[in-house]
C-alpha positions as CSV (number, residue, x, y, z in Angstrom):
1,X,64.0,-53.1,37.2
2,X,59.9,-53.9,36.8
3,X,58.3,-52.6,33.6
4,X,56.9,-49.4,35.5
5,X,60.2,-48.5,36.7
6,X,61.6,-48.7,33.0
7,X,58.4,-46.2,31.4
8,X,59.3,-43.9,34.5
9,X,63.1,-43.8,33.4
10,X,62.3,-43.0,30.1
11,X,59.5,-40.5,30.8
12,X,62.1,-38.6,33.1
13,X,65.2,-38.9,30.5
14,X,63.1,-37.7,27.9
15,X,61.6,-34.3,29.9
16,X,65.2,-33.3,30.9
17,X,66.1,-33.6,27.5
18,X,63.6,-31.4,26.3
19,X,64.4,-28.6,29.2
20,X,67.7,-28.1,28.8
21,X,68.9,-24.3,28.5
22,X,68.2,-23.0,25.0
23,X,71.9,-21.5,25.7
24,X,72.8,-25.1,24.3
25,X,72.2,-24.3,21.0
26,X,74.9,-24.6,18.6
27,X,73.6,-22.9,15.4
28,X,73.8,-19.4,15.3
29,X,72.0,-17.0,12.2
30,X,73.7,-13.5,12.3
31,X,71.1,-11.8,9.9
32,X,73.0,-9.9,6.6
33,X,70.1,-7.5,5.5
34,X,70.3,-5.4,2.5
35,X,69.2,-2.0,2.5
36,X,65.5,-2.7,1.7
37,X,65.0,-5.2,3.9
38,X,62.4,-4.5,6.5
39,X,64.2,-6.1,9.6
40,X,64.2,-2.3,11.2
41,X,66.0,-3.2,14.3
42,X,69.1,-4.3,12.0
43,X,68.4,-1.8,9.6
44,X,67.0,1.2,11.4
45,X,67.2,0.8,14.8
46,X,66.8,5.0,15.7
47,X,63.5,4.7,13.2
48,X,60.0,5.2,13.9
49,X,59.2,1.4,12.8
50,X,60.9,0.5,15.8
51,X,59.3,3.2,18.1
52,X,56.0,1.4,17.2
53,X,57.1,-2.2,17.9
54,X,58.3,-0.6,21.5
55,X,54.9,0.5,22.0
56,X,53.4,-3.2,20.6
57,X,55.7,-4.5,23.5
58,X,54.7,-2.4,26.5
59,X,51.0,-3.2,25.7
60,X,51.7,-6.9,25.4
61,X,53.9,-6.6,28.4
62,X,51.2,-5.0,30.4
63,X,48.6,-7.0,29.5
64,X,50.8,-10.4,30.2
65,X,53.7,-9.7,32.4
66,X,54.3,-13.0,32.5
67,X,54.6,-13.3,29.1
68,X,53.1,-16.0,27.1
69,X,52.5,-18.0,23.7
70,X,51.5,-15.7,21.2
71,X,50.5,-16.6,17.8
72,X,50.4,-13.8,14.7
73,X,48.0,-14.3,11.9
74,X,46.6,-12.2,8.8
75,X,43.4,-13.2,7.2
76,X,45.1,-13.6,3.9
77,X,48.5,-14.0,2.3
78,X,50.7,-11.7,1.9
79,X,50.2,-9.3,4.6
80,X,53.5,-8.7,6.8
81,X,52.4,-11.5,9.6
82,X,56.0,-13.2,9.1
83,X,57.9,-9.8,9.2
84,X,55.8,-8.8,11.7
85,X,56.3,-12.0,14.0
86,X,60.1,-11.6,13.5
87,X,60.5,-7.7,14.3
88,X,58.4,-8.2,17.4
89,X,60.5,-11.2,18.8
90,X,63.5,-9.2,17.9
91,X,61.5,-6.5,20.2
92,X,60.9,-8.3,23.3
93,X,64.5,-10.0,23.0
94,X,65.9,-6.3,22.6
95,X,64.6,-5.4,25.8
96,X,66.1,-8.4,27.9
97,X,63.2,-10.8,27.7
98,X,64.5,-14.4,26.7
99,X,62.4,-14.9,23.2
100,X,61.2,-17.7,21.0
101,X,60.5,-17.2,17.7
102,X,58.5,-20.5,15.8
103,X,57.4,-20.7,12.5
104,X,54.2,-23.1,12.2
105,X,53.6,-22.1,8.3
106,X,54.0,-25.4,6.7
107,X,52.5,-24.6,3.6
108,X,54.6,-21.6,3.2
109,X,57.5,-20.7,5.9
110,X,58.5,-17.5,6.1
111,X,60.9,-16.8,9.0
112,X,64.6,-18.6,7.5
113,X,64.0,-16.9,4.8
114,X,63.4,-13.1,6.4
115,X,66.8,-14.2,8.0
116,X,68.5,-15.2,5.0
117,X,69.2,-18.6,5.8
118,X,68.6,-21.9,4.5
119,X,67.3,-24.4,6.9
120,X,69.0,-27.2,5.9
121,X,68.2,-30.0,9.1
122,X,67.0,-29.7,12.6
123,X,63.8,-28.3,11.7
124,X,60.7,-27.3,13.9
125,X,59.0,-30.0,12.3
126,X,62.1,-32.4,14.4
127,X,60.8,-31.6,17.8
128,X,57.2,-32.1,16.7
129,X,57.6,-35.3,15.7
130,X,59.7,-36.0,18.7
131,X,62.8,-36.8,16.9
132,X,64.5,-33.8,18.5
133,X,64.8,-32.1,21.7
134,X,63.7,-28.3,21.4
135,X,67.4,-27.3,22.3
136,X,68.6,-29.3,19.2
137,X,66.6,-27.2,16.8
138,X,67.0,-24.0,17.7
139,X,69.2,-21.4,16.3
140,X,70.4,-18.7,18.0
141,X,69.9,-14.8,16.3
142,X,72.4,-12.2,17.0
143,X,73.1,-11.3,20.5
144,X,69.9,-10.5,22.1
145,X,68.6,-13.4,24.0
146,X,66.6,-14.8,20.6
147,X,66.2,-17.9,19.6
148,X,64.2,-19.5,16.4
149,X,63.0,-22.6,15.0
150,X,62.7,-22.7,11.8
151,X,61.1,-24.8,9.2
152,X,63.1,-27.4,6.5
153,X,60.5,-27.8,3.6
154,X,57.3,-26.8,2.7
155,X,54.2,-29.5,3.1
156,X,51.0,-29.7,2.6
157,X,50.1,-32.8,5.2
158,X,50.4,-31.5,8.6
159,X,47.4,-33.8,11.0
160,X,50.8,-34.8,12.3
161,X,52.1,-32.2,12.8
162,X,49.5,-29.5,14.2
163,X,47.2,-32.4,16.5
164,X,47.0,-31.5,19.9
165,X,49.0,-34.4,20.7
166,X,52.2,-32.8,18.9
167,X,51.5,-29.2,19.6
168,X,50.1,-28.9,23.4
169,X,53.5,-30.6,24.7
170,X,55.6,-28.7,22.3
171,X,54.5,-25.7,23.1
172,X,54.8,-26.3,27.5
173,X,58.3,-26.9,26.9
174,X,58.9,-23.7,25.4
175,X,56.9,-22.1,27.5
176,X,59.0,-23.2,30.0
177,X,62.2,-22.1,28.4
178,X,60.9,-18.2,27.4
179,X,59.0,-15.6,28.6
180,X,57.5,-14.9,25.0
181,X,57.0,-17.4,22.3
182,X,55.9,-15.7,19.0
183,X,54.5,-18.0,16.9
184,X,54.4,-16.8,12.7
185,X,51.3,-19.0,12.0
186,X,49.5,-19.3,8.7
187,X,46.8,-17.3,7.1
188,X,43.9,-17.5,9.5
189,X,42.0,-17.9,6.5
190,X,40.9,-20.6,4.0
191,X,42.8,-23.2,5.5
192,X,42.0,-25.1,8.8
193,X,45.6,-24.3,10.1
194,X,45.0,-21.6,12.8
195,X,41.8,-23.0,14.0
196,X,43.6,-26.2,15.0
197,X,46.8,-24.3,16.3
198,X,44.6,-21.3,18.2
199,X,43.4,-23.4,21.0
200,X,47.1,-23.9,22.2
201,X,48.4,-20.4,22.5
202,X,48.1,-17.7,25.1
203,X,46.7,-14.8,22.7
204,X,46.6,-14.0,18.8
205,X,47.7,-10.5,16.7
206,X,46.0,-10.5,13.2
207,X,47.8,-8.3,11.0
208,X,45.9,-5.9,8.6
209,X,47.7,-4.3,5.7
210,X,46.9,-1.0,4.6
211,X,45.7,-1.1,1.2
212,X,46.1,-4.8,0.4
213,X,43.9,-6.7,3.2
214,X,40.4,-7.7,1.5
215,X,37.7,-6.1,4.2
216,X,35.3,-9.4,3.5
217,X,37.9,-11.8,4.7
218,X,38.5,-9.9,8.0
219,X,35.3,-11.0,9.9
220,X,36.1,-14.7,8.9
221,X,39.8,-14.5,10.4
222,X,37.9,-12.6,13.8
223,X,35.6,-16.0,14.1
224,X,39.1,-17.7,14.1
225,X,40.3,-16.4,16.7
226,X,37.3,-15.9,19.0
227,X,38.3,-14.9,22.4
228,X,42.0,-15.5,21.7
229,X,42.6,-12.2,19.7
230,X,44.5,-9.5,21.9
231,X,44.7,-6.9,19.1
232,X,45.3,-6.0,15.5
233,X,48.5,-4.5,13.9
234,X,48.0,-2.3,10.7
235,X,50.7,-2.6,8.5
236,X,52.2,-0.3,5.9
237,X,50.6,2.8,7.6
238,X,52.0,6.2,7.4
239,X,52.8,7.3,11.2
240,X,51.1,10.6,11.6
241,X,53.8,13.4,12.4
242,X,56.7,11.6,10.7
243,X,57.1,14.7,8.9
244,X,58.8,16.4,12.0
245,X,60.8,13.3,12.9
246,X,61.4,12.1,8.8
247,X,59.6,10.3,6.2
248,X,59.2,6.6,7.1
249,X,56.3,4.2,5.8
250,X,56.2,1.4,8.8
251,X,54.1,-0.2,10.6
252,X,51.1,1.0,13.0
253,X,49.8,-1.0,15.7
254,X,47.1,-1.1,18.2
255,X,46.3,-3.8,20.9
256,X,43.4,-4.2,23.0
257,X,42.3,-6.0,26.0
């Protein structure tokens, strides 16, 4: 076998590797939330929190049937992206559609710990670096058709990680695998993160929180995004006429072409 023949081998081996059935996936997470947690389709499924990520779906449905890579932001720390990134992949795997859900904030991951669970190997950081195959890595979340990659550690160095050489292949092959991919990136604001990431994905959500977001920094996150941005959920905001239906503080959203 000639030189080409062995490249061509190995290219082949290595792509169905990567495009084996997330249904592979060994790890399982079975979420044990506490009364205050804020994973509302554990903890309140019959709420209005969840009524509202229904409606976030059928908008983000309609506007991409086919589904897509969708990346959810805030311009600043602190503002419900992570919880918002999981409850809406939780969503769209509620309602039959095979979901990924990939945390991407180095400098602070979010998503194991929403779930309660220590990442301990196999991290998203694995398949990046092409040490592991995207089945390897994931973990599978209760019994809807929801997957996650998580993150192992914190860092602060990530060229390596977030080039366009790591991410643009990464992210076909789960494209590929799902019909949504909900990516909990970092703060689209001070740090260079999103900008690098935002060329990759399909669409963006920034997050605004109701009494917390800074209205100076919102502008800046919008120049992030450009022409990505679909839409904008606000957080922590009172849905009118929960009076007749109960008293529930959850989230508000509201997505536009």
């Amino acid at each position: 076998m000639n030189a080409a023949s062995d490249i061509n081998t190995t290219y082949f081996d290595a792509l169905k590797r990567d495009l084996v059935s997330p249904e592979r996936a060994g790890k399982g997470i079975t979420p044990q939330p506490d009364k205050r947690s804020r994973l509302v389709f554990l903890t309140d499924p019959a709420g209005l929190a969840v009524e509202q990520y229904k409606l976030l779906r059928r908008r983000l449905n309609a506007l991409r049937p086919q589904g897509g890579v969708l990346g959810i932001t805030s311009p600043g720390p602190g503002e419900g992206k992570t919880l918002t990134s999981v409850n809406l992949a939780w969503c769209f795997a509620n309602g039959g559609q095979r979901t990924c859900l990939a945390d991407l904030d180095f400098r602070a991951p979010g998503v194991a710990h929403t779930l309660k669970y220590s990442v301990e190997a196999d991290g998203v950081e694995d398949v990046l670096t092409g040490k592991n195959a995207v089945h390897e890595s994931l973990y599978k979340i209760g019994d809807d058709p929801l997957y996650a990659l998580c993150i192992q550690k914190r860092r602060a160095a990530l060229d390596e990680l977030l080039s366009p050489a790591a991410l643009a292949p990464f992210l076909e092959k789960l494209r590929r695998m799902f019909h949504w991919v909900i990516l909990d990136l970092p703060p689209a604001t001070p740090m260079a993160d999103v900008a690098e990431i935002v060329p990759q994905v399909d669409g963006a959500i920034l997050v605004i929180r109701n009494a917390t977001t800074k209205k100076a920094m919102i502008p800046a996150a919008c120049e992030v995004l450009e022409s990505r941005l679909w839409g904008v959920v606000y957080n922590d905001s009172p849905i009118a006429g929960s009076e007749y239906y109960g008293s529930y503080g959850s989230t508000g959203s509201r997505v536009k072409r």
